[in-house]
MARKOLNU-345654 format. One record per residue (C-alpha): residue number from 0; residue in one letter; x, y, z negated; chain. Coordinates in steps of 0.1 Angstrom, whole numbers, padded with zeros to 4 digits. Example, Ala and Ser with C-alpha at 12.3 -4.5 7.8 and 13.67 -1.06 7.14 Angstrom:
<node 0 A <0123 -0045 -0078> A>,
<node 1 S <0137 -0011 -0071> A>,
END
This chain:
<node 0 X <0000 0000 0000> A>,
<node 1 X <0029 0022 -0009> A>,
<node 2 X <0045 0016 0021> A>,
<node 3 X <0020 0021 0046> A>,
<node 4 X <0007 0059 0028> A>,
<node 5 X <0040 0067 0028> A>,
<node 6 X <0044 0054 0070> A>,
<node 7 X <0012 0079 0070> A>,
<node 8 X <0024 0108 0058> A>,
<node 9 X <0056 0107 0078> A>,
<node 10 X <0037 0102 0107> A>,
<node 11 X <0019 0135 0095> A>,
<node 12 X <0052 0154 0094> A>,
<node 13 X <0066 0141 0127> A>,
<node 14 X <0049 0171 0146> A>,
<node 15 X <0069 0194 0123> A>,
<node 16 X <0105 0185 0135> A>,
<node 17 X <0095 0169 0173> A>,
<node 18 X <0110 0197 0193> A>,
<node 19 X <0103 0166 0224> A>,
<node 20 X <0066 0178 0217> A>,
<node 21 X <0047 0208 0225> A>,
<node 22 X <0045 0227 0192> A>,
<node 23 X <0014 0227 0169> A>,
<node 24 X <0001 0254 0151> A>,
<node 25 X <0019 0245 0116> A>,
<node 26 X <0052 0237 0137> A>,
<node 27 X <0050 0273 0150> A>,
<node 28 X <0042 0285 0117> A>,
<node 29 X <0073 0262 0101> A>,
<node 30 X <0097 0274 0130> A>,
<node 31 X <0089 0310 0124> A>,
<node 32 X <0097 0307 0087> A>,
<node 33 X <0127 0287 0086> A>,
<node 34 X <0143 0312 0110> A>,
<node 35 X <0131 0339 0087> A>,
<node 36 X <0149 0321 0061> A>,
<node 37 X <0178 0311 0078> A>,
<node 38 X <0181 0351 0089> A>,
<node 39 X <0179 0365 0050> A>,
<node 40 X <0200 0337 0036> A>,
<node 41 X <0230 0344 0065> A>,
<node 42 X <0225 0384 0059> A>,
<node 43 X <0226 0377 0025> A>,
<node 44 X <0265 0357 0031> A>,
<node 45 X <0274 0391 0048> A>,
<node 46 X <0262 0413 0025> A>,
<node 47 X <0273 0396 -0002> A>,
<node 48 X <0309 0401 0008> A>,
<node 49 X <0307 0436 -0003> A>,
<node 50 X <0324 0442 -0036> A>,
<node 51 X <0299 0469 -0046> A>,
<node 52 X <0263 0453 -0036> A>,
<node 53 X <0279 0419 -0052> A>,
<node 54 X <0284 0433 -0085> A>,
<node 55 X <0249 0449 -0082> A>,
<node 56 X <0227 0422 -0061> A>,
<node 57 X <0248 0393 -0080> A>,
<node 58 X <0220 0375 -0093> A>,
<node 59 X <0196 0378 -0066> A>,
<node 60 X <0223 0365 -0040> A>,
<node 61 X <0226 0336 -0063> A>,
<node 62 X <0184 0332 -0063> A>,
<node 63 X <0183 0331 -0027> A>,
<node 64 X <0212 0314 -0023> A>,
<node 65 X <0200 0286 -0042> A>,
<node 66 X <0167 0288 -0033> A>,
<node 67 X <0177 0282 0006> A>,
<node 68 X <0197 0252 0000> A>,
<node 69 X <0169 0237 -0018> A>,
<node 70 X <0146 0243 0013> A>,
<node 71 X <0178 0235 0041> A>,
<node 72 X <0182 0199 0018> A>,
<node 73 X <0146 0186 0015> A>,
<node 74 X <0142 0199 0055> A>,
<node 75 X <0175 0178 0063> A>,
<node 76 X <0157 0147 0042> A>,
<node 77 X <0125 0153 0063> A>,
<node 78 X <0143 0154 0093> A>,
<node 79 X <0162 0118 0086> A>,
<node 80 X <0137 0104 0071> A>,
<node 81 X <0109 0109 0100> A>,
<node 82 X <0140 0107 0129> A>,
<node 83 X <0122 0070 0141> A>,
<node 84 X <0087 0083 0146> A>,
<node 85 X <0105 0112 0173> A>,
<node 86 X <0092 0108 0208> A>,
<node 87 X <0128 0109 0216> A>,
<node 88 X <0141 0092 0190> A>,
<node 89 X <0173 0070 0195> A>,
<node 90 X <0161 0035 0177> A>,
<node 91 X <0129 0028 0158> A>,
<node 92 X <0150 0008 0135> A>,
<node 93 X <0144 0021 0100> A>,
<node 94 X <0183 0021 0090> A>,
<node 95 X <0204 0022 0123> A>,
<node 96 X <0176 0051 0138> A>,
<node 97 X <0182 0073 0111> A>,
<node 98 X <0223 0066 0111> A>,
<node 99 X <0224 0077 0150> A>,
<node 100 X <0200 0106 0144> A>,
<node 101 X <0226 0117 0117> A>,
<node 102 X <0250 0117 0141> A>,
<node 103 X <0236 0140 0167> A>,
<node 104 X <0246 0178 0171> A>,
<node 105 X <0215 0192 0155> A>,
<node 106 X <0215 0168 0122> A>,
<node 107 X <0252 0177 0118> A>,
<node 108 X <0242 0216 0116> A>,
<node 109 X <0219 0207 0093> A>,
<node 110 X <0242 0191 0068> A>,
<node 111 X <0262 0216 0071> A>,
<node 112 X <0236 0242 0058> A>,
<node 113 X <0237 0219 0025> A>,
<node 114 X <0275 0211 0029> A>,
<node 115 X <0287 0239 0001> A>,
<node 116 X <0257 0232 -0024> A>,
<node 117 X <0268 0194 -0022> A>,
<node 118 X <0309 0201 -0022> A>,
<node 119 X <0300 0224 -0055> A>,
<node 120 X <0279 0195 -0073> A>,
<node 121 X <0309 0172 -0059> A>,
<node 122 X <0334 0195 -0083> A>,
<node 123 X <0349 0215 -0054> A>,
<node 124 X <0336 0253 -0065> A>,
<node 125 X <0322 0279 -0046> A>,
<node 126 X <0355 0287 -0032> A>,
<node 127 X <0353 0314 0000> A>,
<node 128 X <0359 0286 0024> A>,
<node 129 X <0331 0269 0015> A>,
<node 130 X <0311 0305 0013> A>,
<node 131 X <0318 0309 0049> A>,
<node 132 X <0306 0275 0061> A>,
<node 133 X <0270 0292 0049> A>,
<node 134 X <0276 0315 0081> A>,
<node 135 X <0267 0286 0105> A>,
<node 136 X <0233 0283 0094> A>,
<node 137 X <0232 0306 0121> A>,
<node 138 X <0233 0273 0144> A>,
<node 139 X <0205 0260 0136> A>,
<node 140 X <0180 0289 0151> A>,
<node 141 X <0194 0272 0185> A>,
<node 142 X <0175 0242 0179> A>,
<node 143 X <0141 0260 0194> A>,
<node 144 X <0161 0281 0218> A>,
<node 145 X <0155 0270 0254> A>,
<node 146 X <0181 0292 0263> A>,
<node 147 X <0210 0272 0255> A>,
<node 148 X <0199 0240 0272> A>,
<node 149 X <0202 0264 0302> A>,
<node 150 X <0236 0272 0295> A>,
<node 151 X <0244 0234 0288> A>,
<node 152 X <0236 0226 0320> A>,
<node 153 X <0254 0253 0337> A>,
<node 154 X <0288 0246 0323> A>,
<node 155 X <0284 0209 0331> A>,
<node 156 X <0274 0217 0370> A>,
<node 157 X <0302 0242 0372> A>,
<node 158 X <0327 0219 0349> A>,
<node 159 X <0354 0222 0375> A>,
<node 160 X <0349 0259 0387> A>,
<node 161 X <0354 0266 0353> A>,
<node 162 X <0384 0246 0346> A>,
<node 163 X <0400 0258 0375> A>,
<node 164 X <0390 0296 0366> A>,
<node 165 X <0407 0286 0330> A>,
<node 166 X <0437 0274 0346> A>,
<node 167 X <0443 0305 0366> A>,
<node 168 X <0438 0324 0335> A>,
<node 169 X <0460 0299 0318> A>,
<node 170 X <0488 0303 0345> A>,
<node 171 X <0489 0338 0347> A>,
<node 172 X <0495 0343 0308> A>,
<node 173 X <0523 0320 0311> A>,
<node 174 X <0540 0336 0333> A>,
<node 175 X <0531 0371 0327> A>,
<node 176 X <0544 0366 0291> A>,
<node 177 X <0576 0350 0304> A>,
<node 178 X <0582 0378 0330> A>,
<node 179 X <0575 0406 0302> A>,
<node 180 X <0600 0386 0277> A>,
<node 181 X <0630 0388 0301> A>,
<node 182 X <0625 0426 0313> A>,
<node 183 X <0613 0439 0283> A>,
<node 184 X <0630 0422 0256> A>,
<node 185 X <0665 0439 0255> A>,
<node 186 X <0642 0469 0254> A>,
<node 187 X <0615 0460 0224> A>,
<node 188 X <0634 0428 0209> A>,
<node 189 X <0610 0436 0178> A>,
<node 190 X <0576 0432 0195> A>,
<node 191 X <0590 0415 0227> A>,
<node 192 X <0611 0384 0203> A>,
<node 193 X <0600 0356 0223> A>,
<node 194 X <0580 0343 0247> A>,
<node 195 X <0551 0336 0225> A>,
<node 196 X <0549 0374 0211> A>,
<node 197 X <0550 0386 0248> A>,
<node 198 X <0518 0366 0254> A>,
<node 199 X <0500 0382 0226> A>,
<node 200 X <0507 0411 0246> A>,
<node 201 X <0498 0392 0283> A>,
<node 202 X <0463 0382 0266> A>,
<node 203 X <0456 0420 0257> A>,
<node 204 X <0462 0427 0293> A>,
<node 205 X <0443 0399 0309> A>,
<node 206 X <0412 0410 0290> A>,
<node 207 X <0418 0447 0297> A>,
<node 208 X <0416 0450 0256> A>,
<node 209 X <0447 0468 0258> A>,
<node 210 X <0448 0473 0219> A>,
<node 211 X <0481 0493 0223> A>,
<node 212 X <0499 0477 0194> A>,
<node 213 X <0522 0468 0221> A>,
<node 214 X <0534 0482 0255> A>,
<node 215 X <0558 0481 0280> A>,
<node 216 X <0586 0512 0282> A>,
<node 217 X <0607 0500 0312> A>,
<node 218 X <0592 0510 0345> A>,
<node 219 X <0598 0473 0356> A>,
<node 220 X <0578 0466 0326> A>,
<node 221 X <0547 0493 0331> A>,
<node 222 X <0547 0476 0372> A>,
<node 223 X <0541 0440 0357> A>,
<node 224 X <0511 0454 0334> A>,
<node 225 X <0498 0469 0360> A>,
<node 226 X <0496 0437 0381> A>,
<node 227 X <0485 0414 0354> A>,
<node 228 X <0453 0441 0342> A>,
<node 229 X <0448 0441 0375> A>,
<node 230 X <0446 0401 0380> A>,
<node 231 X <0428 0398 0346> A>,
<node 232 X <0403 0418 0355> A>,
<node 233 X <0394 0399 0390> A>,
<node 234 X <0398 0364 0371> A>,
<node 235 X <0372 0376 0345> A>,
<node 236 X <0348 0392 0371> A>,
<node 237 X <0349 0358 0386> A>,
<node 238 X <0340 0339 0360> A>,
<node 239 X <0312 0358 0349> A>,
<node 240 X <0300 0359 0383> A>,
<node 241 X <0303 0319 0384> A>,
<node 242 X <0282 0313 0353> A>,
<node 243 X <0257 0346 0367> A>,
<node 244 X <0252 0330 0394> A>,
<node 245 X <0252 0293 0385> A>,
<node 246 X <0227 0304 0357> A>,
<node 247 X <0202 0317 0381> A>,
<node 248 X <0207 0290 0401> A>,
<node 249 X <0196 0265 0373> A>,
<node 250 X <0164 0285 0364> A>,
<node 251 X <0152 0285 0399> A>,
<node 252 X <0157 0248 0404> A>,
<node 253 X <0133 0244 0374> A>,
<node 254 X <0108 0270 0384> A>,
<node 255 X <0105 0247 0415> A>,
<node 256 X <0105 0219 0394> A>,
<node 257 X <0076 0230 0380> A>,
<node 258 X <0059 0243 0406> A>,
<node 259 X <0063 0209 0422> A>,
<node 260 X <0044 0196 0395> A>,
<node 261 X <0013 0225 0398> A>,
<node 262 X <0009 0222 0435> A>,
<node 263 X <0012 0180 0430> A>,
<node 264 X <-0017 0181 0404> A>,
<node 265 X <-0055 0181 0409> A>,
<node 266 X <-0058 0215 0382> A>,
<node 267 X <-0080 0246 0392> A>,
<node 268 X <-0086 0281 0374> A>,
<node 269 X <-0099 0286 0350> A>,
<node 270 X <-0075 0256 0333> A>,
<node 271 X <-0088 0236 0308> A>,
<node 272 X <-0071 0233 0277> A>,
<node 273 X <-0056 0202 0281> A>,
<node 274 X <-0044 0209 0317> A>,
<node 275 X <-0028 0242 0301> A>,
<node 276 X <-0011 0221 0277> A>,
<node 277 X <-0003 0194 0300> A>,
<node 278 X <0018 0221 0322> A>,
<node 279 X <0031 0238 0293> A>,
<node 280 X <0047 0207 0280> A>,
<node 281 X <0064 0198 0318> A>,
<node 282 X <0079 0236 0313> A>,
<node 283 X <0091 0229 0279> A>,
<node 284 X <0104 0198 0293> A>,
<node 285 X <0132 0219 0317> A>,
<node 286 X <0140 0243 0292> A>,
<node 287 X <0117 0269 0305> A>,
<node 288 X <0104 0298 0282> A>,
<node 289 X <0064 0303 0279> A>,
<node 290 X <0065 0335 0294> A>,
<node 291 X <0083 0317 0324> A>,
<node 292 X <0063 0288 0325> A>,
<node 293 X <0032 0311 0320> A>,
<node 294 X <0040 0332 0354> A>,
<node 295 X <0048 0304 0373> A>,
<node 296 X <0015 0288 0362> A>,
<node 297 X <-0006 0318 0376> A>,
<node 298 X <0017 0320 0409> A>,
<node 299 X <0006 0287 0417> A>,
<node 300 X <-0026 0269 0396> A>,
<node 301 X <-0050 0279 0425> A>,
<node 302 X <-0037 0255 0447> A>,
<node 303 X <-0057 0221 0445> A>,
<node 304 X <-0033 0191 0454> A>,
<node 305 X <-0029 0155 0444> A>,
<node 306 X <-0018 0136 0407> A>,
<node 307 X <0005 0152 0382> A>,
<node 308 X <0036 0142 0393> A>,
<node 309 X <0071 0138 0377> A>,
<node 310 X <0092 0170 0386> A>,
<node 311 X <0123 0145 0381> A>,
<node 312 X <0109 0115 0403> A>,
<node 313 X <0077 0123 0421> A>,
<node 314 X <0057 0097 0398> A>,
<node 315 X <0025 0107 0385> A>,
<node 316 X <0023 0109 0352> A>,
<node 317 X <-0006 0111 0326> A>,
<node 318 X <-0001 0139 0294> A>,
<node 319 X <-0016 0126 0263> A>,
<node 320 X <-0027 0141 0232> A>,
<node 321 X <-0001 0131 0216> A>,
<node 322 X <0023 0147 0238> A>,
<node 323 X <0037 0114 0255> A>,
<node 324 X <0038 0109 0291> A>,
<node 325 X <0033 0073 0313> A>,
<node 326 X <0025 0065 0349> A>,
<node 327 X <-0014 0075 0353> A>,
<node 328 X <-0028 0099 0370> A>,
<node 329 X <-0035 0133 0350> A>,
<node 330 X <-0067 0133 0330> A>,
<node 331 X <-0088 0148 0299> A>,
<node 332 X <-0094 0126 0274> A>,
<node 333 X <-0128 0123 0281> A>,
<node 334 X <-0119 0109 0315> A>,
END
């Protein structure tokens, strides 16, 4: 009996952490105020570092301090504990599901929120190492953020671009550093010691930073910094341009994705609430926002067409409820 109310209410909580799932109501709700939290506790870190507002605020920095790590540990609990039951969950085995949820990139961030309360318990203190690890909290609002999918997927299609960018970067702050060590070194043997100090300097002058702490006197000197800003400055414009233009790229493609799926599906205006949903879960699905996925829906939901289809396949597919998708034909409940 135990067992099974207990199965029950973790099924109840599943919709709260199921980011696979379009977002209830109460999952909105929870979102919005852990991200509330997670924004007071981290301005709390920053503020804290003040000597003046510490000796002041001392106790209340403590209070919320405390009181976040309480909320960050029984979330972190929650998360493990109902990790089977997600629609994308690894393994519906009770122990080894939960083991390989607690290893992916999103569990990790989430014990480190707790990692400083736990090291304290442990006997380690509240030294300002452990302080700082409080600061990537910040990680976990990119759990909701359909942004950074985005970005995920444009460094992996543009892997080698990138690498090769890097490289030219990477070759040009070698040698820039050597070449500035050998003319300007007799001249500045304090800043210009070795190879390595010179390309502190070479990396202020790749990235146009130019903190002037230091500079080349010879003229030989002043015609090499000229070249390099000039070459870091074409090597960065490149690379932003690469991930500009590789990022609109990747938006597009899902746009048409979905747009695939709307002309593909058998929905008319006015949409019905579970067609709405239906095409708001595909969008979620590609990492589109709602306000993207909302003016792609009214660009094209006039168009009657066949099945909902698969944007990835061309399979027709069938959006339940529940938020799960099969090979049927899209329909209401009701038939």
């Amino acid at each position: 009996m135990l067992a099974a109310a207990l199965a029950k209410v973790r099924l109840r909580l599943v919709p709260l952490f199921d980011d696979a799932q379009s977002p209830t109501p109460a999952a909105r709700l929870f979102n919005a105020a852990l991200a509330v939290l997670i924004v007071l506790n981290v301005a709390g870190v920053v503020l804290e570092s003040v000597p003046e507002l510490h000796d002041h605020y001392e106790l209340a920095f403590w209070r919320l301090e405390q009181g976040a790590t309480a909320i960050f540990a029984v979330e972190y609990v929650l998360r493990v504990w109902t990790s089977i039951d997600l629609e994308a969950a690894p393994s519906q085995h009770p122990l080894w599901g939960r083991l390989r949820y607690m290893r992916s990139f999103f569990a990790i961030v989430d014990l480190i929120s707790i990692l400083p309360a736990i090291l304290g318990v442990l006997g380690a203190g509240d030294l300002r190492t452990l302080r700082l690890l409080r600061l990537l909290r910040m990680l976990k609002l990119t759990r909701h953020a359909t942004i950074f999918g985005l970005l995920w997927d444009v460094f992996r299609e543009e892997a080698r671009s990138i690498a090769a960018v890097m490289f030219i970067l990477a070759l040009s702050l070698t040698i820039s550093g050597s070449l500035m060590y050998m003319i300007e070194g007799a001249e500045q043997p304090n800043d210009f010691s070795s190879i390595p100090a010179a390309m502190w300097w070479a990396i202020e002058t790749l990235t146009t930073v130019g903190y002037g702490d230091i500079v080349p006197k010879t003229v030989l000197g002043k015609i090499v910094g000229g070249v390099v800003s000039v070459v870091g400055i074409a090597a960065l414009a490149l690379f932003t341009s690469l991930i500009t233009i590789s990022f609109m790229d990747q938006l597009r493609l899902r746009r048409q994705q979905l747009r695939q799926a709307i002309t593909q599906s058998g929905v008319k205006v006015p949409l019905s609430a579970f067609e709405h949903r239906a095409l708001q879960h595909i969008g979620r699905r590609l990492d589109l926002s709602d306000e993207q996925i909302e003016e792609t829906v009214a660009e094209l939901t006039s168009d009657p067409a066949a099945p909902l289809a698969c944007p990835h396949c061309g399979r027709s597919l069938a959006l339940h409820f529940d938020g799960r998708l099969d090979g049927a034909p899209l329909q209401s409940p009701s038939g």
